[in-house]
C-alpha positions as CSV (number, residue, x, y, z in Angstrom):
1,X,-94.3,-21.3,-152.4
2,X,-95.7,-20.4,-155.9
3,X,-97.9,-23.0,-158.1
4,X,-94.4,-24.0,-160.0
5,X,-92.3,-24.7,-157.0
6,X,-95.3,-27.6,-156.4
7,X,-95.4,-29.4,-159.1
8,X,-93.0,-32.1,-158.2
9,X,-94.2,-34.4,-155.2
10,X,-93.6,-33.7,-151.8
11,X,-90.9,-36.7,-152.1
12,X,-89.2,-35.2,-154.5
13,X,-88.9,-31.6,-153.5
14,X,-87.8,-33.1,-149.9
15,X,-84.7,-34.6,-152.4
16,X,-83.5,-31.8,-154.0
17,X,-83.9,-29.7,-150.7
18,X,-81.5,-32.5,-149.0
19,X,-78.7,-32.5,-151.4
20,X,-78.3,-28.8,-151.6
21,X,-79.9,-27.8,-155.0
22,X,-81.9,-24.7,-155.5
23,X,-80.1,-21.1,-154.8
24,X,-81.4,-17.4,-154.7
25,X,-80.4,-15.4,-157.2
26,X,-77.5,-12.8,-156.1
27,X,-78.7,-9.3,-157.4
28,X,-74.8,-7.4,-157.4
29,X,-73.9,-7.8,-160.5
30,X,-74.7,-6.0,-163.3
31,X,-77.9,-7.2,-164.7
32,X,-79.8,-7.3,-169.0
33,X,-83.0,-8.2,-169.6
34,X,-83.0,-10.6,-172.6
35,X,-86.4,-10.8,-174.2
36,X,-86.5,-14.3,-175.8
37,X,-88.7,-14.9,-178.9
38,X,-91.6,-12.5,-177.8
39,X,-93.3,-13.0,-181.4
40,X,-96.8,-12.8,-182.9
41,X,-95.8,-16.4,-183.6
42,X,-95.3,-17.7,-180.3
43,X,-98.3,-15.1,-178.9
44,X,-100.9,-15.2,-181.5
45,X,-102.9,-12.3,-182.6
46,X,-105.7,-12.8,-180.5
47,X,-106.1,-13.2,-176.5
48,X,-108.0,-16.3,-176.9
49,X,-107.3,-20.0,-175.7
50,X,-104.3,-21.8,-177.1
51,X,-106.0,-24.0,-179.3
52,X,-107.8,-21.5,-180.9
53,X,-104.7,-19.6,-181.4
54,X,-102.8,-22.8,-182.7
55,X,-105.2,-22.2,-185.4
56,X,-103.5,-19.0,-186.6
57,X,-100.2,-19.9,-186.0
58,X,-98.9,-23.3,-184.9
59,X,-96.3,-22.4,-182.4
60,X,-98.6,-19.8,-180.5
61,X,-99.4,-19.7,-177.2
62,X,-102.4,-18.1,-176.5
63,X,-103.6,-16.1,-173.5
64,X,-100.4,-16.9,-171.6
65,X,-98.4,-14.7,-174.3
66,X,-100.8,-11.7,-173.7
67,X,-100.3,-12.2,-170.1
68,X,-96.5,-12.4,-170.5
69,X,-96.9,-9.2,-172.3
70,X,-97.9,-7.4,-170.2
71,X,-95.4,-8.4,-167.4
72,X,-93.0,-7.8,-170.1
73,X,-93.8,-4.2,-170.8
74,X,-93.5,-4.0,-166.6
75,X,-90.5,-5.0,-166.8
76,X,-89.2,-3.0,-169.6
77,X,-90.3,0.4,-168.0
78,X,-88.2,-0.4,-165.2
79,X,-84.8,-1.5,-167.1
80,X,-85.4,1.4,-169.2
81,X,-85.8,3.9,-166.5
82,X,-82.6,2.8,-164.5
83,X,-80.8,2.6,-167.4
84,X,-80.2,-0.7,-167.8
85,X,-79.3,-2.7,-170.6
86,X,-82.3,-4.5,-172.9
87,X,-81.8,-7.3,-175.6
88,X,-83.6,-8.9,-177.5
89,X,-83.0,-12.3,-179.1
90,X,-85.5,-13.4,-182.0
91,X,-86.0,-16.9,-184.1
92,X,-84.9,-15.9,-187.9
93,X,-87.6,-17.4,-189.8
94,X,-86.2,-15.7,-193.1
95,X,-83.3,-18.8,-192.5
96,X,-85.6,-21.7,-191.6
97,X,-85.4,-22.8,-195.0
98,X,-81.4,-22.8,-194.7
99,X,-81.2,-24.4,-190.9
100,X,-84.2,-25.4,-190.4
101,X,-86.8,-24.8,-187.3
102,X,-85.7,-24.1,-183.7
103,X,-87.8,-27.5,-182.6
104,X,-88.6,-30.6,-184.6
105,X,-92.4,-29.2,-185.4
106,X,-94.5,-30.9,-188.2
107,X,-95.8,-27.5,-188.8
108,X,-93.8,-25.1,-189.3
109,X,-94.5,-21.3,-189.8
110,X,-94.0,-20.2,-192.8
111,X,-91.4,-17.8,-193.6
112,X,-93.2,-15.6,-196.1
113,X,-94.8,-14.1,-193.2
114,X,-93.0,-11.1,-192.3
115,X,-95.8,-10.4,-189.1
116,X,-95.0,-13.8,-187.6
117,X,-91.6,-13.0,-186.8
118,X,-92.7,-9.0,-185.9
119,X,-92.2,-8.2,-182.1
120,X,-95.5,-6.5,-181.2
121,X,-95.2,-3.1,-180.7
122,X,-96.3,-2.9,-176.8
123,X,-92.8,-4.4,-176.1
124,X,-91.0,-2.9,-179.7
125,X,-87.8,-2.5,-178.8
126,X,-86.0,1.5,-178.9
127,X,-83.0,2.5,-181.0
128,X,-80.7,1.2,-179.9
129,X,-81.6,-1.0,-178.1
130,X,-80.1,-4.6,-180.1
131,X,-81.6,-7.3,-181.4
132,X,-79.8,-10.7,-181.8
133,X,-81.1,-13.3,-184.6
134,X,-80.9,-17.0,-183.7
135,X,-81.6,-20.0,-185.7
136,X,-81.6,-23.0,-182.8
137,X,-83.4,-22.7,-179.6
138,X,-80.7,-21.2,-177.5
139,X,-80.0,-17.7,-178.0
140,X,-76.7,-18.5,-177.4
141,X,-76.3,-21.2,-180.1
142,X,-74.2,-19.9,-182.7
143,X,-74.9,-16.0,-182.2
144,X,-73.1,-13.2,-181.0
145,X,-75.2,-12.6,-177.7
146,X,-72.7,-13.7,-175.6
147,X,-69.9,-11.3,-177.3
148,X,-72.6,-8.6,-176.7
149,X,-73.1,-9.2,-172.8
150,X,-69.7,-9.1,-172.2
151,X,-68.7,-6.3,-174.1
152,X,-71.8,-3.9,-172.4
153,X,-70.6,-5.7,-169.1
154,X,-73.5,-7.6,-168.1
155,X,-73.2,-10.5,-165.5
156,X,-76.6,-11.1,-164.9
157,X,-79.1,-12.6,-167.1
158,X,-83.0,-11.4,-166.4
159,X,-85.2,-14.0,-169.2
160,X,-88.3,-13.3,-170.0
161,X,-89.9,-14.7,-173.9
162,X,-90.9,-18.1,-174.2
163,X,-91.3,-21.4,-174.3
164,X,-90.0,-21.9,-170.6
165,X,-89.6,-25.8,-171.8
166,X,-87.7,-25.1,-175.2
167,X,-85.7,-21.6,-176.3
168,X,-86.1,-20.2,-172.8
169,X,-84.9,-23.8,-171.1
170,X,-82.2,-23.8,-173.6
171,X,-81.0,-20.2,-173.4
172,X,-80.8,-20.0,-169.5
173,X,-79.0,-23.3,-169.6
174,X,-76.5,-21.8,-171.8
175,X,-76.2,-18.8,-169.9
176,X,-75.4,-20.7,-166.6
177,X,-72.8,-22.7,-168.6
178,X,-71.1,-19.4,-169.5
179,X,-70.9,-18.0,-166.1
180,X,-73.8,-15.7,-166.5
181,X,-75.7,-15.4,-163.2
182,X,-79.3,-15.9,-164.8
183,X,-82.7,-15.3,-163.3
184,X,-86.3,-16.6,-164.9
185,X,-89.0,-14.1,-164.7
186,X,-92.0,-16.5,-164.2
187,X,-94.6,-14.3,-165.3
188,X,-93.1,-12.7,-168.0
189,X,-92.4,-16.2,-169.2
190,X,-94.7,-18.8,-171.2
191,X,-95.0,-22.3,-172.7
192,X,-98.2,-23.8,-174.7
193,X,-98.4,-26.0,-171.7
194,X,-99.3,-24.7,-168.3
195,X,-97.4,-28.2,-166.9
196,X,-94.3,-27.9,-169.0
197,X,-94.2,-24.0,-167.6
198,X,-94.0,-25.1,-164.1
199,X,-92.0,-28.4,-164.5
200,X,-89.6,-26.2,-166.1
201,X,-89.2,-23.4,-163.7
202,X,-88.7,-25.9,-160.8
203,X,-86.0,-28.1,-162.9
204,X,-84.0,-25.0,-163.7
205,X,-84.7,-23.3,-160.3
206,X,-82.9,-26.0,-159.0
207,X,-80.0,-26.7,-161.0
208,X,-79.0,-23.0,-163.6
209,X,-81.1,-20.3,-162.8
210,X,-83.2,-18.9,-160.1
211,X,-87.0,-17.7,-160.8
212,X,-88.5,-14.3,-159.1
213,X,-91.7,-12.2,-160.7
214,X,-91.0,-9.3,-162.5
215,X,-92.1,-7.2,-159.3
216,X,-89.8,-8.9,-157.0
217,X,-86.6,-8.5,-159.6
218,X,-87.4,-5.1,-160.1
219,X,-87.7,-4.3,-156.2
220,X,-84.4,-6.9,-155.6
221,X,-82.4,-5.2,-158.7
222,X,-83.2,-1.5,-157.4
223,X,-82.4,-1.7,-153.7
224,X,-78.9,-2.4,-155.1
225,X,-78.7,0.2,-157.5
226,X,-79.2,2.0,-154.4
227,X,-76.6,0.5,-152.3
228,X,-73.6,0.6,-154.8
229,X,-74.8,5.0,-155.7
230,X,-74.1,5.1,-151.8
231,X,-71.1,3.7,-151.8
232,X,-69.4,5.4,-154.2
């Protein structure tokens, strides 16, 4: 059992265990990565602690965004190479102003900076490949992503972006709600808050989504692309 599937007392886990909660994740359908706010802003420029990056910009995470990058660009190679659909869903800071911020921060970022709102270029997305503004934490909220998903047939939602405890809590919740079988990828995922990380991946674990690394995905998602190019 991983560090996040701990985090709750023995007591506790021995609950949700009893009454049935908690599922794997069913790897038949047809599955997107959605890359969820993956933005200097929520990263900061710098691999350094969190509250040195806080410094730059208020919403970053630090280290754990690097990290998540990296697992991200993993991820990305492998989606890309089976041919596999990628989106990308990004806070609008241009309309922050207008709707205000996704959360109910004190400090803000502003939205005269263009590079805080840049995806960085290890993960860049290809033509093509679309990009879906939001304004609220869910990339659900009020966008088109779900018109998108259905109309390139996807079924299964792969998350990776942050924070686990707000836009990526939020969008996988949504995504469960609208039938979407949805799947954390807990490294390519990060809060600001190593404890709000974890409490979040076991909350959702148990109730909308079900949490695998990006290695374990990959493996699960190609054995059956293999399967269904047998059977046809």
């Amino acid at each position: 059992m991983t560090d996040w599937g701990e985090v709750f007392p023995e007591a506790d886990r021995e609950i949700y265990r009893r009454a049935g909660f908690g599922t794997s994740a069913k790897w038949d359908g047809r599955p997107a990565l959605v890359i969820i706010d993956a933005l200097w802003s929520f990263i900061g420029h710098q691999p350094v602690d969190v509250l040195e990056a806080i410094e730059e910009y208020p919403t970053a995470c630090g280290r754990a965004g690097w990290d998540g990058l990296e697992r991200i660009s993993v991820a990305l190679d492998f989606f890309r190479s089976s041919s596999l659909p990628v989106v990308y869903v990004c806070a609008d800071g241009s309309l922050s102003d207008v709707y205000g911020a996704t959360t109910r921060t004190r400090k803000p970022v502003s939205a005269t900076d263009e590079d805080a709102f840049a995806i960085p270029e290890m993960i860049a997305p290809l033509q093509g490949e679309p990009i879906v503004k939001k304004t609220k934490a869910s990339g659900f909220f009020r966008t088109p992503l779900d018109i998108l998903l259905r109309k390139i047939n996807v079924d299964t939602l792969v998350l990776a972006g942050c924070t686990t405890s707000g836009c990526i809590r939020a969008s996988a919740v949504d995504s469960h709600s609208l039938g979407f079988e949805t799947v954390l990828l807990a490294d390519a995922i990060w809060d600001r808050s190593t404890f709000s990380h974890e409490v979040s991946l076991f909350e959702l674990s148990m109730k909308y989504a079900s949490v695998a690394t990006v290695d374990d995905a990959c493996s699960q998602i190609s054995k059956h692309l293999k399967m269904n190019r047998s059977s046809q």
